[in-house]
N, C-alpha and C positions, 0 to 999 in steps of 0.2 A: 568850927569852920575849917581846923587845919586839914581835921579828918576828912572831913565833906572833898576839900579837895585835891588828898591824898588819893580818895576814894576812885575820884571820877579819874584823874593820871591815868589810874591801874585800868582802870575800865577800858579807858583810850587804846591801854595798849595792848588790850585783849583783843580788842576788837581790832587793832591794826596787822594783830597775830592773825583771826580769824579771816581775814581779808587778803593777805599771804600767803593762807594754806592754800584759799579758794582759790588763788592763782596761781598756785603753784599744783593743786590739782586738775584745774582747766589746762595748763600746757601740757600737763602729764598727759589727760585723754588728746589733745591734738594732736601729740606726737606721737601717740600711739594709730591715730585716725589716720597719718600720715603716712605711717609706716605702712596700713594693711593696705594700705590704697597703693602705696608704690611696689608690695607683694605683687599683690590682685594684676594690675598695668605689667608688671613683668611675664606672670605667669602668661596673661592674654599673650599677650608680642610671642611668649616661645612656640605656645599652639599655633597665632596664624601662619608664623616662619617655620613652623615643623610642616605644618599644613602647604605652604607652598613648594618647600623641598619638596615634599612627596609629589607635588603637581610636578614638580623639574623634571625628578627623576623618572617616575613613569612616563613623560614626552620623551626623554632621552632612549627611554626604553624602546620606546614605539617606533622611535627613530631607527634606531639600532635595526631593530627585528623588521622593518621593512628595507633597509639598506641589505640584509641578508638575502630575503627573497627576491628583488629587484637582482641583485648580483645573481643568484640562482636563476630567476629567469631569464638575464641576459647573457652570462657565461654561460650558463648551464650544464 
């Protein structure tokens, strides 16, 4: 009988082991899930804001190069 529940203790605490890794490899993948998601969301944000600079600066452009020819056609 002592053995029997020596036996089962150790079992307990196998199984409280096994039940610790699995949670302690569940948070491992979330944070890893976390991580590539807040990659992924940064990279996005730098393209649409690289994306709208270039919108900027090209208007700016067009700005520019018709204020040039407006002054040439007016001063001329």
């Amino acid at each position: 009988m002592l053995g029997e529940g020596r036996r089962r203790g150790r079992e307990t605490e196998e199984e409280e082991e096994e039940e610790e890794e699995k949670k302690g490899r569940k948070e491992e993948e979330e944070g890893r899930k976390k991580e590539e998601e807040g990659r992924r969301w940064h990279s996005e944000t730098f393209v649409q804001s690289s994306y709208r600079c270039g919108w900027v600066v090209w208007a700016w452009g067009a700005v520019g190069v018709a204020w040039v020819l407006w002054d040439e056609a007016v001063v001329g």
